[in-house]
Backbone bond lengths (Angstrom), bond angles and torsions (degrees), N, CA, C in turn:
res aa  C-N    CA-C-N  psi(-1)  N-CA   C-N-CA  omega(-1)  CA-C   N-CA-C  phi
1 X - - - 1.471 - - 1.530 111.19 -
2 X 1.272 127.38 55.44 1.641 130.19 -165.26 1.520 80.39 -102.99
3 X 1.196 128.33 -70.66 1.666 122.04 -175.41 1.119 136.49 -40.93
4 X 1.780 119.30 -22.14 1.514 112.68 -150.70 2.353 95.10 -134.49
5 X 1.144 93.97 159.25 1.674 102.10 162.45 1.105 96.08 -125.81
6 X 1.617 93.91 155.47 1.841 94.95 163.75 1.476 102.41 -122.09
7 X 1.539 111.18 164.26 1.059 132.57 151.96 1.412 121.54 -129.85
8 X 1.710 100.45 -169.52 1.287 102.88 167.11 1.581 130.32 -133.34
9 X 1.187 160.99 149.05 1.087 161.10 179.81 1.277 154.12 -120.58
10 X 1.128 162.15 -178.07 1.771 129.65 -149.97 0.905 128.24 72.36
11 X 2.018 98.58 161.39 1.716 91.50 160.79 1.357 145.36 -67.97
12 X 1.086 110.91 149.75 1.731 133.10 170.07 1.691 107.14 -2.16
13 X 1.355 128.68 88.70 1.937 111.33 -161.95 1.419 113.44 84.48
14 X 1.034 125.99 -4.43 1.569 114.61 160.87 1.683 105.85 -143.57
15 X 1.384 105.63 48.59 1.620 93.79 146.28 1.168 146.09 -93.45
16 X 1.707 110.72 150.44 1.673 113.63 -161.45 1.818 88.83 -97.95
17 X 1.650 107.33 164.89 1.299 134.69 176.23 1.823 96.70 -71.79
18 X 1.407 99.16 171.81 1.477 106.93 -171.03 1.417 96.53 165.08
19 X 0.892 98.26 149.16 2.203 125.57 178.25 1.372 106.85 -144.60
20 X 1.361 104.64 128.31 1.089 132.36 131.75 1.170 148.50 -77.94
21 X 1.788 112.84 121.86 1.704 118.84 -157.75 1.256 122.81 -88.14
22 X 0.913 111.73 168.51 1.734 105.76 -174.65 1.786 116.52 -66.36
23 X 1.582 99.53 -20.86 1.481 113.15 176.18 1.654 111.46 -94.69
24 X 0.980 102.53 21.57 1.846 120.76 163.03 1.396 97.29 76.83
25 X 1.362 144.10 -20.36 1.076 128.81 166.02 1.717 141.49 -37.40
26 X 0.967 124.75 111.81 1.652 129.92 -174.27 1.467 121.50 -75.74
27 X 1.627 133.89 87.73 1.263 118.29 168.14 1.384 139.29 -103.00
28 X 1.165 122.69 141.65 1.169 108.36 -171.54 1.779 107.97 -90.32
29 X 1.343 95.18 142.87 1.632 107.96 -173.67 1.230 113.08 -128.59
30 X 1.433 110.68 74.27 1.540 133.23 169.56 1.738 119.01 -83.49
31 X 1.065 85.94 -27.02 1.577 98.03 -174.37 1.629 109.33 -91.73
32 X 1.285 117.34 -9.15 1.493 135.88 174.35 2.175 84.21 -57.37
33 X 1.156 104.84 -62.42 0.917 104.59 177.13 2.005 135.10 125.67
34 X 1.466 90.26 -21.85 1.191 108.19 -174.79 1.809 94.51 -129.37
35 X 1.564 123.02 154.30 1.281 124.12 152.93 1.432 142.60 -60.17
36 X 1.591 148.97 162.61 1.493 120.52 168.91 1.666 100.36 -91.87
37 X 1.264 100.65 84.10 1.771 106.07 130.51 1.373 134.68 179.28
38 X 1.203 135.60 -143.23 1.626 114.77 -132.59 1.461 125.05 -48.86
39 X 1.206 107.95 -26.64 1.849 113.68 -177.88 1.927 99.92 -73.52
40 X 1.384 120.85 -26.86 1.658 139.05 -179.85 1.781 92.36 -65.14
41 X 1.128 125.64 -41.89 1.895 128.20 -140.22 1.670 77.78 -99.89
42 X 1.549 128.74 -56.27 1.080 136.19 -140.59 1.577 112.25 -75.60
43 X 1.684 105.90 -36.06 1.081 114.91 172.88 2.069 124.72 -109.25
44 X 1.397 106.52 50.03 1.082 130.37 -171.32 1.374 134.36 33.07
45 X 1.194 82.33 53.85 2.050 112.86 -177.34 1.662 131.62 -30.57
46 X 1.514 90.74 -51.29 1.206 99.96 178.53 1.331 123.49 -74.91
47 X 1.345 108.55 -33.54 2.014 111.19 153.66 1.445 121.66 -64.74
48 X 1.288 108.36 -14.20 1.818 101.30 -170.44 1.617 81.45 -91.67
49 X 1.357 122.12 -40.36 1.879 116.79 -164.96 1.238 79.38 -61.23
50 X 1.283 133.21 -91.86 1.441 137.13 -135.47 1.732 113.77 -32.85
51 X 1.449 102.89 -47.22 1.139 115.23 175.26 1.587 137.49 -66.94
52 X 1.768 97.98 -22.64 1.446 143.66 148.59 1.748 99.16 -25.07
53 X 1.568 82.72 -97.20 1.430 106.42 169.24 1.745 124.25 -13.78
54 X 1.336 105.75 -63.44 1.532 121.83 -155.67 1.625 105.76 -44.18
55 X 1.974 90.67 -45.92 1.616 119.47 -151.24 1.368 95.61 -88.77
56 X 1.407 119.00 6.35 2.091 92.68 -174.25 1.786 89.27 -142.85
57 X 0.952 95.88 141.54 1.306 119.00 168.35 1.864 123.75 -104.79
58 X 1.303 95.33 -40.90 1.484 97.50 -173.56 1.903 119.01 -74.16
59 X 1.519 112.90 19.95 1.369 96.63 169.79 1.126 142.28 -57.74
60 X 1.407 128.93 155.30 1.536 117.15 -164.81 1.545 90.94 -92.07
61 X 1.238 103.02 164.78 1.725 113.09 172.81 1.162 110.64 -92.33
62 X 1.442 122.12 165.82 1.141 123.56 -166.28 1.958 133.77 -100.56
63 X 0.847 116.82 88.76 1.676 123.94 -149.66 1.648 108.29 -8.50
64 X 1.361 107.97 137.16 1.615 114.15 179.97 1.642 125.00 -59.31
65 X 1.611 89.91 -22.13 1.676 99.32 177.68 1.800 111.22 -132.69
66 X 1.277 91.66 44.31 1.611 108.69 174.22 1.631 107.47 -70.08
67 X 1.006 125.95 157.33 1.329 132.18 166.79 1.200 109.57 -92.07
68 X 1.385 107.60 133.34 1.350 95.82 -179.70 1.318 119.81 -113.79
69 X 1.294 143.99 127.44 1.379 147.12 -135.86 1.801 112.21 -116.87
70 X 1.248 129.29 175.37 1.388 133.16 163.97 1.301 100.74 -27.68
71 X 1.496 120.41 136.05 1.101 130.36 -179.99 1.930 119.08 -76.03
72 X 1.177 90.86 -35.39 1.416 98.16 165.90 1.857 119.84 -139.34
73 X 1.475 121.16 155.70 1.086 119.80 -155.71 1.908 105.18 -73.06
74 X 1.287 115.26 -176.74 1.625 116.51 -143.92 1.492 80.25 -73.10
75 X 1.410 120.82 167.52 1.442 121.03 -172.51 1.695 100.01 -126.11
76 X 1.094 129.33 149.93 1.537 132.23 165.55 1.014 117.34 -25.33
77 X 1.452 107.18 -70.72 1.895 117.83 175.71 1.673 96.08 -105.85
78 X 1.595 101.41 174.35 1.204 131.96 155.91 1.433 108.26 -148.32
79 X 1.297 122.30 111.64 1.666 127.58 -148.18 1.668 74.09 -137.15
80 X 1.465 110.14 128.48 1.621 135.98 169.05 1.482 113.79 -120.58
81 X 1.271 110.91 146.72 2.150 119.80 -151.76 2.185 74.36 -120.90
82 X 1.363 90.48 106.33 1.635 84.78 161.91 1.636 111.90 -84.09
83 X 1.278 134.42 -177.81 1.468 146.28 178.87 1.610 107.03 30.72
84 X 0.808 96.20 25.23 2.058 94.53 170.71 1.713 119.43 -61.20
85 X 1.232 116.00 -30.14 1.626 113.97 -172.22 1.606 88.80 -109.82
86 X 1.711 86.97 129.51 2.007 104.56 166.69 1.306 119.10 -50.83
87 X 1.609 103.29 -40.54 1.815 98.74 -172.14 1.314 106.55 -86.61
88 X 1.680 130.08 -1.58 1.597 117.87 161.23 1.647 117.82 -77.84
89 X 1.980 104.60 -36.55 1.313 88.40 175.45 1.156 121.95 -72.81
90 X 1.432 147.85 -26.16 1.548 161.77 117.01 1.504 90.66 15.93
91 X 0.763 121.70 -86.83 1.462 133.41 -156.24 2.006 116.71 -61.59
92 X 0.912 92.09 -35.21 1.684 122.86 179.90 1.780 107.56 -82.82
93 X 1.503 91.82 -33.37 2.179 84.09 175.70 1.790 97.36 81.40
94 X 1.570 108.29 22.90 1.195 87.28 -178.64 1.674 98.23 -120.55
95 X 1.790 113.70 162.00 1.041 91.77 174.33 1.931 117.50 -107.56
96 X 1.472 105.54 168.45 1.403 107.58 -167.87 1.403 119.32 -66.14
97 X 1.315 115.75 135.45 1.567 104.04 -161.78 1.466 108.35 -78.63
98 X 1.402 135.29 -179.85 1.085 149.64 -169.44 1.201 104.82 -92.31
99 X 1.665 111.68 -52.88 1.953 116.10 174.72 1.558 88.64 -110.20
100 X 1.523 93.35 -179.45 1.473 113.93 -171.95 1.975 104.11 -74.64
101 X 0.754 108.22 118.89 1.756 120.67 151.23 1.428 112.39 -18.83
102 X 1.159 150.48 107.95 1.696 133.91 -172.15 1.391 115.91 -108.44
103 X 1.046 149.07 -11.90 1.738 118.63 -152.93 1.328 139.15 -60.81
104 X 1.098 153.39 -124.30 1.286 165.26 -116.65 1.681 123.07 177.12
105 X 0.721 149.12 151.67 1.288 144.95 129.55 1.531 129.31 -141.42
106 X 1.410 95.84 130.99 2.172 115.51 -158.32 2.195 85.35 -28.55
107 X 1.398 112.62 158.87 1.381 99.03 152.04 1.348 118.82 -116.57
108 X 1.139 111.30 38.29 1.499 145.00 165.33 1.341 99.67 -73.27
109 X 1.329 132.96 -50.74 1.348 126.29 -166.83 1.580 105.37 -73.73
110 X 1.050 128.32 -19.41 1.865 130.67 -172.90 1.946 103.01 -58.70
111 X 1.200 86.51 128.33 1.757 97.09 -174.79 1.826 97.70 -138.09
112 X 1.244 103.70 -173.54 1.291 104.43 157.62 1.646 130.39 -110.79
113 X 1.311 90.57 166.76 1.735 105.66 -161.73 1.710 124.78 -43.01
114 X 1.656 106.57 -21.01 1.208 106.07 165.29 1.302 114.92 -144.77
115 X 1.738 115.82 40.75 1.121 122.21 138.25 1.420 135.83 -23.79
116 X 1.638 137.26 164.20 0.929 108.98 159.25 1.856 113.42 -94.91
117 X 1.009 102.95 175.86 1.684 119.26 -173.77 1.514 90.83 -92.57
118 X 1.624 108.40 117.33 2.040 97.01 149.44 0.903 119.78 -87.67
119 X 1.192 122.90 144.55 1.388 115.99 177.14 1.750 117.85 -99.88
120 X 1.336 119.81 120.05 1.520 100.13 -141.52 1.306 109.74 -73.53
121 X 1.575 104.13 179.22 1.957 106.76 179.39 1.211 112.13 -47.98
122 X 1.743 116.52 117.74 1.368 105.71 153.11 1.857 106.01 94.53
123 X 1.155 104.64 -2.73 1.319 104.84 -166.45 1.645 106.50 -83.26
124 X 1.003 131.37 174.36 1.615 134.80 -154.17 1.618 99.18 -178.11
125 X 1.348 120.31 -7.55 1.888 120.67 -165.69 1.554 100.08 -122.01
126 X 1.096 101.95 16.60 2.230 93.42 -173.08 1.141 124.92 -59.62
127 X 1.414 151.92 94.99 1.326 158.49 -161.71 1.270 122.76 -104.52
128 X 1.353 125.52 127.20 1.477 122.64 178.55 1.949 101.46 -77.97
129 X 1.771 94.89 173.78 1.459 103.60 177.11 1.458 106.82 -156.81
130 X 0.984 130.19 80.51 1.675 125.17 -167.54 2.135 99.67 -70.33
131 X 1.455 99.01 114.18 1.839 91.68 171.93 1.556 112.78 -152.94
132 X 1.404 95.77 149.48 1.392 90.22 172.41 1.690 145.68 -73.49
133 X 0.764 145.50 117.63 1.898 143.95 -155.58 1.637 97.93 -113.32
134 X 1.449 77.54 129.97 1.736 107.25 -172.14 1.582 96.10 -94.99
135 X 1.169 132.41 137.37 1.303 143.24 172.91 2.009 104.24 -102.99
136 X 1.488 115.04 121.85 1.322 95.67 171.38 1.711 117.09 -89.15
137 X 0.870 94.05 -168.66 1.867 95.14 -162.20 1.713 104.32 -110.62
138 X 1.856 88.58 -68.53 1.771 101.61 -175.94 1.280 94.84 -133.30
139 X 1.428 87.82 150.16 1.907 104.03 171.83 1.380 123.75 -45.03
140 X 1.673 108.41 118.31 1.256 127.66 -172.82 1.554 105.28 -107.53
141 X 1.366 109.96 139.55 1.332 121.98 -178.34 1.420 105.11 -161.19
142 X 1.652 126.76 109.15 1.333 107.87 167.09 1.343 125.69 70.31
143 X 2.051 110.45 44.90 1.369 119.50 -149.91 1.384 98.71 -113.20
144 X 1.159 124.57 129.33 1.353 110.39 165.50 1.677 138.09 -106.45
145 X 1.213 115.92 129.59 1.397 139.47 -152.97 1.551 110.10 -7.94
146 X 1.188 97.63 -41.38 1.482 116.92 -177.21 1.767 114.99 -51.31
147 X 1.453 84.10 -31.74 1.606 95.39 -157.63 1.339 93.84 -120.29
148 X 1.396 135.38 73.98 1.541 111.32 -169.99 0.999 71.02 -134.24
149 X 1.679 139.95 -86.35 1.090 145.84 -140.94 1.730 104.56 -40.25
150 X 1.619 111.49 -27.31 1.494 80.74 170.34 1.202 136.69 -85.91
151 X 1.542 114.16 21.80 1.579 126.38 -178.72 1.146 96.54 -94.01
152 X 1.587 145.76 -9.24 1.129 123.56 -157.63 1.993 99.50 -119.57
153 X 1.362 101.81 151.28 1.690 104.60 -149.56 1.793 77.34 -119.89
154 X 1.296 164.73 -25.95 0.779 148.06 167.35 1.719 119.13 -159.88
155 X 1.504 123.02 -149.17 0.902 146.16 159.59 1.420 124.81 -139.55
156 X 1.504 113.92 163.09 1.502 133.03 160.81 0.897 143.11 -168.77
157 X 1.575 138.25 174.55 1.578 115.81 -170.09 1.514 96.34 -96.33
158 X 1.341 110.18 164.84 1.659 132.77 170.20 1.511 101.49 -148.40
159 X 1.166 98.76 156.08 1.506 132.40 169.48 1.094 123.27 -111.49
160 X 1.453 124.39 109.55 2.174 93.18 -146.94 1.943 70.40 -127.43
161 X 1.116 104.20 87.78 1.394 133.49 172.94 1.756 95.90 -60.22
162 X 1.784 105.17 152.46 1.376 106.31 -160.00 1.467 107.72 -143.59
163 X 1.627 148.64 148.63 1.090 153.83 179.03 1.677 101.33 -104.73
164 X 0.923 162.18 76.73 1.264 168.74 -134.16 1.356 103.36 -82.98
165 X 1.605 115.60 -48.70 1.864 123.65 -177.18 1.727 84.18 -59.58
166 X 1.163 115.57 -56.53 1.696 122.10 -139.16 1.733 82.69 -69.58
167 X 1.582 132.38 -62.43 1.063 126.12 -154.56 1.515 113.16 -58.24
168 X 1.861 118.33 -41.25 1.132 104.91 -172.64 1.543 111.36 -146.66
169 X 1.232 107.64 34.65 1.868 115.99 170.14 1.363 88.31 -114.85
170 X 1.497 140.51 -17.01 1.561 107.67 -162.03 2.158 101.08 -113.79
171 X 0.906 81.68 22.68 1.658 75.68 165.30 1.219 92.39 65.95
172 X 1.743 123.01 139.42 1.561 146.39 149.70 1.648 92.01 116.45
173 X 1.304 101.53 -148.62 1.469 120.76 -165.53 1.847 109.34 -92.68
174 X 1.329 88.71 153.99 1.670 96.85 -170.08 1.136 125.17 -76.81
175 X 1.636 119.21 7.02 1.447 147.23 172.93 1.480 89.34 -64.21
176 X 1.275 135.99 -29.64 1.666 117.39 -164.31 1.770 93.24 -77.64
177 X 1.403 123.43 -52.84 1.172 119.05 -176.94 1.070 138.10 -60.52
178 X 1.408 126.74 -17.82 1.761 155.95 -156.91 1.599 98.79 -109.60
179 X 1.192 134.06 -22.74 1.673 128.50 -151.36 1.878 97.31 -124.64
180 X 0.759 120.86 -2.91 1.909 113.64 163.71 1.048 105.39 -28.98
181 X 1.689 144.59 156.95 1.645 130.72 132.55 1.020 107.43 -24.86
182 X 1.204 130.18 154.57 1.344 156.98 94.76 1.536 95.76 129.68
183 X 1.271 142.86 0.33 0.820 145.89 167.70 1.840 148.28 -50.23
184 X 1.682 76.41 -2.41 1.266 90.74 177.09 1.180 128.29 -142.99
185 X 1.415 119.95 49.33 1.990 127.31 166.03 1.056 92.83 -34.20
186 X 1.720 75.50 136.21 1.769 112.20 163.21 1.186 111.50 -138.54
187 X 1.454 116.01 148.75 1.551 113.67 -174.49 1.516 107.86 114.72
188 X 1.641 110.10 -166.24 1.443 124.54 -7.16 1.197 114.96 -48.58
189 X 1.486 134.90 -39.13 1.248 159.41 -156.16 1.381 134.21 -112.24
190 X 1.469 111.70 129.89 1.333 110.40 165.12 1.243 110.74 -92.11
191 X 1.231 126.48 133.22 1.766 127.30 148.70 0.877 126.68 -80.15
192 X 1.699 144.15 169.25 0.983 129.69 -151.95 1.251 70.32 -142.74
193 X 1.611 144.10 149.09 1.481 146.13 -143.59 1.229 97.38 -97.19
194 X 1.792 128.11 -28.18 1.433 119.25 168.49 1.621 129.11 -58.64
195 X 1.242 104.91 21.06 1.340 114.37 -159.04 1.407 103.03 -125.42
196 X 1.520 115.76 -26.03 1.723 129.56 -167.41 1.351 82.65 -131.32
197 X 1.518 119.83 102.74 1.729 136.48 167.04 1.812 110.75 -76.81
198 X 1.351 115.10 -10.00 1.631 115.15 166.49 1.393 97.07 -172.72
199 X 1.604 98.93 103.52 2.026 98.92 165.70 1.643 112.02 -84.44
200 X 1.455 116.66 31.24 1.597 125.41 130.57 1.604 129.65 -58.10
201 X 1.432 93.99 -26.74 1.696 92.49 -170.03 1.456 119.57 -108.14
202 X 1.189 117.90 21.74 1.642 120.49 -164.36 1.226 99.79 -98.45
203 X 1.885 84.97 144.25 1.955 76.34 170.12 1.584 117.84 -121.38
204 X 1.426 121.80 149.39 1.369 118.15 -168.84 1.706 108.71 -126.77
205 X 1.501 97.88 170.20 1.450 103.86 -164.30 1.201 116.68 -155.30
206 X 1.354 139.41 167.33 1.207 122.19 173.37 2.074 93.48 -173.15
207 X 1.592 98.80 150.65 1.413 89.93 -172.16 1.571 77.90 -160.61
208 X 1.196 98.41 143.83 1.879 138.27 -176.10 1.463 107.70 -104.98
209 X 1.445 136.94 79.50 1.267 137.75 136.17 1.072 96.04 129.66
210 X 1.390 124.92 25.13 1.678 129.02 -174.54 1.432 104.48 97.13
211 X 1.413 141.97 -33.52 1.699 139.34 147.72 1.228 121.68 -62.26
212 X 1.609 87.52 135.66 1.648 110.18 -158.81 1.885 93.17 -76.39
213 X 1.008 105.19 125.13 1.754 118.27 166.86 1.605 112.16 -67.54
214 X 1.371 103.41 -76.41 1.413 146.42 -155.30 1.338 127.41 -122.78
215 X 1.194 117.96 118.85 1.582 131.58 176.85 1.132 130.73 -143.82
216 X 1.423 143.20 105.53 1.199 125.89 -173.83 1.583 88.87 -158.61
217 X 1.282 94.11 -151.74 1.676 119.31 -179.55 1.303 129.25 -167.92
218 X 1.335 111.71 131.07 1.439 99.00 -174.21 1.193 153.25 -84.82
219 X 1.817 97.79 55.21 1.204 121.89 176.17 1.891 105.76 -92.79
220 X 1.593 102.49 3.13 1.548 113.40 -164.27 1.817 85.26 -115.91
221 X 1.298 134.18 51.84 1.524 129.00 161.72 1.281 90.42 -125.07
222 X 1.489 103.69 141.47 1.557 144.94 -171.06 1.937 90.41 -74.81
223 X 1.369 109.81 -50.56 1.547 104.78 -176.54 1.359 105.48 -124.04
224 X 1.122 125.91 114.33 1.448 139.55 154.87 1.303 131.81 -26.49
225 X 1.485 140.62 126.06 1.224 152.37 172.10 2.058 77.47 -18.73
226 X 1.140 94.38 -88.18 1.679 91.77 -154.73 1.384 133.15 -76.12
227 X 1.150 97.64 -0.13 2.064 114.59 149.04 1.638 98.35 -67.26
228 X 1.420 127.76 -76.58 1.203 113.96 176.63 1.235 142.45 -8.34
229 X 1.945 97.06 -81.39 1.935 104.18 173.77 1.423 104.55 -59.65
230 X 1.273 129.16 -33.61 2.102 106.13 178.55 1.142 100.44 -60.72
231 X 1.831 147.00 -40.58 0.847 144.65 -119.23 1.381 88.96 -113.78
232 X 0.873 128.26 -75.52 1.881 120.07 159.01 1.653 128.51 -40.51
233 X 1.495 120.62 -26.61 1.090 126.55 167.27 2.247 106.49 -66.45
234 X 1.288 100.38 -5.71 1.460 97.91 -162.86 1.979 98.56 -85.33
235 X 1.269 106.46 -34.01 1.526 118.40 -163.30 1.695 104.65 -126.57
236 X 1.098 116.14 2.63 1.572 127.55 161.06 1.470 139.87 -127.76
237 X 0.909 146.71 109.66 1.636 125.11 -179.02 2.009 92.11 -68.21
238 X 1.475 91.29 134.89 1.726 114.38 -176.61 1.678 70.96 -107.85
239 X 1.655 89.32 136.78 2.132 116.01 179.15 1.604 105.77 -110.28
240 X 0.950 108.61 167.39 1.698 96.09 178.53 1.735 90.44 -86.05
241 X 1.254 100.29 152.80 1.883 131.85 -173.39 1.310 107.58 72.68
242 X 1.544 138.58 -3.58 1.049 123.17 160.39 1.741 122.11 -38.74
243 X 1.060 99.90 172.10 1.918 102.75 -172.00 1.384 106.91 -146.52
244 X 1.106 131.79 148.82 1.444 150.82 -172.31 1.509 110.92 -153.15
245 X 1.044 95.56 130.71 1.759 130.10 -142.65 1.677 88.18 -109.77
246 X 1.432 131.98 99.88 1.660 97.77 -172.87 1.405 105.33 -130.03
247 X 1.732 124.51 49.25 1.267 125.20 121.20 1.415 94.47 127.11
248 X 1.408 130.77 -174.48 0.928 136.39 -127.36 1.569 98.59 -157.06
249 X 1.908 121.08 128.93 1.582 112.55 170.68 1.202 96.29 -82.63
250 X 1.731 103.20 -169.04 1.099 118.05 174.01 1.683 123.68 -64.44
251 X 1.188 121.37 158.21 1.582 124.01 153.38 1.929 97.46 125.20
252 X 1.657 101.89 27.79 1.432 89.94 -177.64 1.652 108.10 -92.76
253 X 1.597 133.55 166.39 0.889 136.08 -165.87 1.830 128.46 -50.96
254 X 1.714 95.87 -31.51 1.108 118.78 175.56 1.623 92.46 -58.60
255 X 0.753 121.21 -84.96 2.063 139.19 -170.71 1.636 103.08 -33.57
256 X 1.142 125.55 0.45 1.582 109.47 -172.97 1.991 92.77 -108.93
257 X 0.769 109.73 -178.20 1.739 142.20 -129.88 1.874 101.48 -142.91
258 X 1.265 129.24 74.44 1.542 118.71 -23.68 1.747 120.82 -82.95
259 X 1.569 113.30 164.34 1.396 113.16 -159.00 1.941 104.91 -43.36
260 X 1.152 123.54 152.53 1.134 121.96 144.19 1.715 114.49 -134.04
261 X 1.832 93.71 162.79 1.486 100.40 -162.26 1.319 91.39 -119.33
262 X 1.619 106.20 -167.51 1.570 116.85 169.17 1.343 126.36 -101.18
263 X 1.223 111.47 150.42 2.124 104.48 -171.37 1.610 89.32 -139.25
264 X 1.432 103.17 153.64 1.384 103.35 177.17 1.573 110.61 -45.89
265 X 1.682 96.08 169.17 1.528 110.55 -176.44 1.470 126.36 73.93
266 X 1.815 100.30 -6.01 1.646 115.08 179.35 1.631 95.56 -76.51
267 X 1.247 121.11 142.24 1.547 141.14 167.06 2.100 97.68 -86.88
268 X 0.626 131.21 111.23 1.405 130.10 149.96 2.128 111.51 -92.66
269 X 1.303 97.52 133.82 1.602 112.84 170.35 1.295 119.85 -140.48
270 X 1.164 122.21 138.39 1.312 118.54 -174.34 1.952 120.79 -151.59
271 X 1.382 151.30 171.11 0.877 127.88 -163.32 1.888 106.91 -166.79
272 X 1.315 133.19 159.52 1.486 115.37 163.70 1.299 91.29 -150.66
273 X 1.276 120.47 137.31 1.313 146.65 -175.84 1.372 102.25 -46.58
274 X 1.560 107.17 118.14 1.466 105.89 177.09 1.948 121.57 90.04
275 X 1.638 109.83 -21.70 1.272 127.76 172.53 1.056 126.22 -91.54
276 X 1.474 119.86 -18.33 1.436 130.63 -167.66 1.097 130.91 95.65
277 X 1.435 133.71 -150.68 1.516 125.56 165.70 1.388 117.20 -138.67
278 X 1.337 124.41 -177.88 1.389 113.73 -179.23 1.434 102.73 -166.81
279 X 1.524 122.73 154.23 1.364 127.36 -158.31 1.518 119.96 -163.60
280 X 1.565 110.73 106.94 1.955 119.01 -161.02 1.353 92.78 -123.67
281 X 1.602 92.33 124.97 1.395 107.69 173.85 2.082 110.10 -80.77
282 X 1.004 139.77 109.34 1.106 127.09 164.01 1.587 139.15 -36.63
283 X 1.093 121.82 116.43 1.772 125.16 -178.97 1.428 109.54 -134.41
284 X 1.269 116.02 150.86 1.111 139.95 154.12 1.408 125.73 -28.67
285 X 1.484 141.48 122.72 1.172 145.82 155.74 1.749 89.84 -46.15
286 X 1.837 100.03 144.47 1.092 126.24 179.64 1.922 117.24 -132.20
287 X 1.327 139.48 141.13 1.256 111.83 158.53 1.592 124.59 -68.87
288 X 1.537 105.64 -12.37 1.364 122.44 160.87 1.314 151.02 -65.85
289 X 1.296 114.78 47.06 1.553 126.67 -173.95 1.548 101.58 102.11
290 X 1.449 107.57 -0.23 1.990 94.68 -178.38 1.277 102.29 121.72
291 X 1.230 109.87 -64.65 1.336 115.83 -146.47 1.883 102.23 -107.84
292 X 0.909 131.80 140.06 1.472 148.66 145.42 1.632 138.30 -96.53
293 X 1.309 100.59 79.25 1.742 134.21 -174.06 1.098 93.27 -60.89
């Protein structure tokens, strides 16, 4: 799989698999037969696709005004690394932790990449987070550093979008603020890790209404793609399609002078070298499906 990404496409609960080739072409791979995720990672997917691939020629392409959805299907966990980049805790007045930051996030919130964003009832604290998400490959348990990177089956971008009142005025864990709908684009793309030779060196970005927020790279995280998975492999079994969320640079809304958030009509865009890009228009909480268009 060095040539191809996959995604996915359709409506909202019924998206089909699909790759994209290195010659920009879009196919859809329904007839592959199975979706990309965890039962796809678990039973060595990306060698059975590749090989998929070789033998068929006749795929259909993939509609020009398809929607394009979560890049890969809902995963077991969604495990997020808070304070990981120096120049966010810098910025925040906080200091860098010793171990990694841990929580959760609902996987209820996973949408697609240019979904829109709700912004929830009542909310006034909405914060962007441009980061990179580690996809694992094979069951990790008790891995050591050395050996991690081969648990991990790809990469992608996320937006691990934030409630600021919910995360840290209402007492408990920061799972209340992180897990709203829609809070969690993924995509466009999966990578397949033969494709990203060190996710130390990428650089990411993200900018709110055409202004640049955020820039860095993640050569600026406190814990490394592969400090991480040992480090979670120590107090978790990591499943294949699990995802790890591993944090955020500086320039998020909280960090500015004074904080600002998002209100409908905000454009959010964002991008990581080699991952693609992604782009949520802001709306209104609705009693109507969520959202208010």
């Amino acid at each position: 799989m060095k040539d191809h990404r996959l995604y996915r496409f359709g409506a909202p609960g019924h998206e089909k698999p699909a790759v994209l080739c290195a010659d920009g072409r879009q196919l859809d791979c329904s007839s592959f037969g199975e979706d990309w995720g965890p039962a796809f990672f678990a039973r060595e997917g990306l060698t059975r696709l590749s090989t998929f691939l070789r033998t068929r020629d006749d795929l259909p392409a993939v509609p020009e005004d398809a929607r394009i959805g979560p890049c890969l299907q809902r995963p077991g966990k969604l495990i997020c690394i808070g304070l990981n980049y120096k120049d966010h805790a810098r910025e925040t007045g906080a200091k860098l932790p010793t171990e990694p930051v841990v929580f959760f996030k609902a996987t209820t919130a996973i949408c697609g990449p240019d979904d829109d964003l709700v912004i929830p009832k009542g909310s006034e604290k909405t914060d962007w987070e441009v980061e990179l998400l580690v996809v694992i490959g094979k069951t990790a348990r008790h891995v050591e550093e050395s050996r991690a990177l081969d648990h991990v089956a790809g990469y992608a971008l996320h937006n691990d979008y934030s409630e600021r009142h919910w995360q840290l005025e209402r007492g408990g864990q920061w799972v209340k603020g992180k897990s709203f709908d829609t809070f969690a684009p993924l995509g466009p793309w999966f990578v397949p890790a033969a494709q990203i030779p060190d996710p130390q060196a990428l650089r990411l970005w993200l900018d709110v209404n055409g202004k640049r927020r955020q820039t860095s790279t993640t050569a600026e995280m406190a814990f490394t793609v592969r400090q991480l998975v040992s480090y979670l492999s120590q107090c978790m079994t990591l499943e294949p399609g699990d995802m790890i969320s591993t944090g955020t640079p500086a320039g998020v809304g909280l960090g500015c002078n004074p904080p600002e958030y998002l209100k409908p009509g905000d454009v959010v865009t964002l991008g990581i070298d080699g991952l693609g890009q992604q782009q949520q228009r802001c709306v209104a909480w609705s009693h109507e499906g969520g959202a208010a268009l």
